[in-house]
Each structure stands twice: as C-alpha cells, then as structure tokens.
C-alpha positions in Angstrom: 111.4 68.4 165.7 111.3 70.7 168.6 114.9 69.9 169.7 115.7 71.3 165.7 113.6 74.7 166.6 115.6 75.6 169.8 118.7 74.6 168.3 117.5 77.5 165.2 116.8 79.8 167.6 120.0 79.8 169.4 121.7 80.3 166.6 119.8 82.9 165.2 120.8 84.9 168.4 124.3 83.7 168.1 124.2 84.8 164.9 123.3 88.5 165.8 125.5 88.5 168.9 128.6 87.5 166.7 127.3 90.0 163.7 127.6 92.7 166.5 131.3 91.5 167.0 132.3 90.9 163.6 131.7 94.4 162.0 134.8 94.6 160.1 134.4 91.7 158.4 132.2 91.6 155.2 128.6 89.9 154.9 130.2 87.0 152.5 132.8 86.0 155.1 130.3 86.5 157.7 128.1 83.8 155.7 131.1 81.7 155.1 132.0 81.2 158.8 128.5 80.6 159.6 127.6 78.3 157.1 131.0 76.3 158.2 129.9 76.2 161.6 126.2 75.2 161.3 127.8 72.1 158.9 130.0 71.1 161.8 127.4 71.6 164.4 124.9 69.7 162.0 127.3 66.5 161.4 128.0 66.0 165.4 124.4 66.2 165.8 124.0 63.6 163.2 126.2 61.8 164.7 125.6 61.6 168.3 121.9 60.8 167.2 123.2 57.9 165.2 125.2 56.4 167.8 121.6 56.0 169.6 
C-alpha cells in the first residue's frame, strides 16, 4: 500500500514538472501521454510483482 502512495506522489510531481515543459501541447494530449505512461508503468509493476 505504501509502495502504491510514493509511487502517486512521484508522479504527481512528474506530472507538474513535465506540464511545465509541455506548454504547447494541449491538456487532451497531455492526458493521453500520461494515461499511456502510468498503464505501462502500472503493467511492469504488475509484473515484476508477479514474478515474486
């Protein structure tokens, strides 16, 4: 559980840190890229805890 809150948290302030960057690009495609890499971030961590 608490491995699932730091790993929110870092991405919350990657998430600002990339928003910073990514000014030209709209909200929807900011949302689209994010959402795309939480998924792949969220099926290796699936993973490497299944291989446990």
């Amino acid at each position: 559980m608490n491995k699932n809150l730091n790993i929110e948290g870092a991405h919350r302030s990657i998430g600002i840190e990339s928003r910073k960057r990514l000014l030209p690009y709209s909200g929807a495609e900011i949302k689209f890229l994010r959402n795309c890499f939480l998924r792949i971030i969220l099926t290796i961590f699936k993973y490497s805890e299944s291989r446990r």
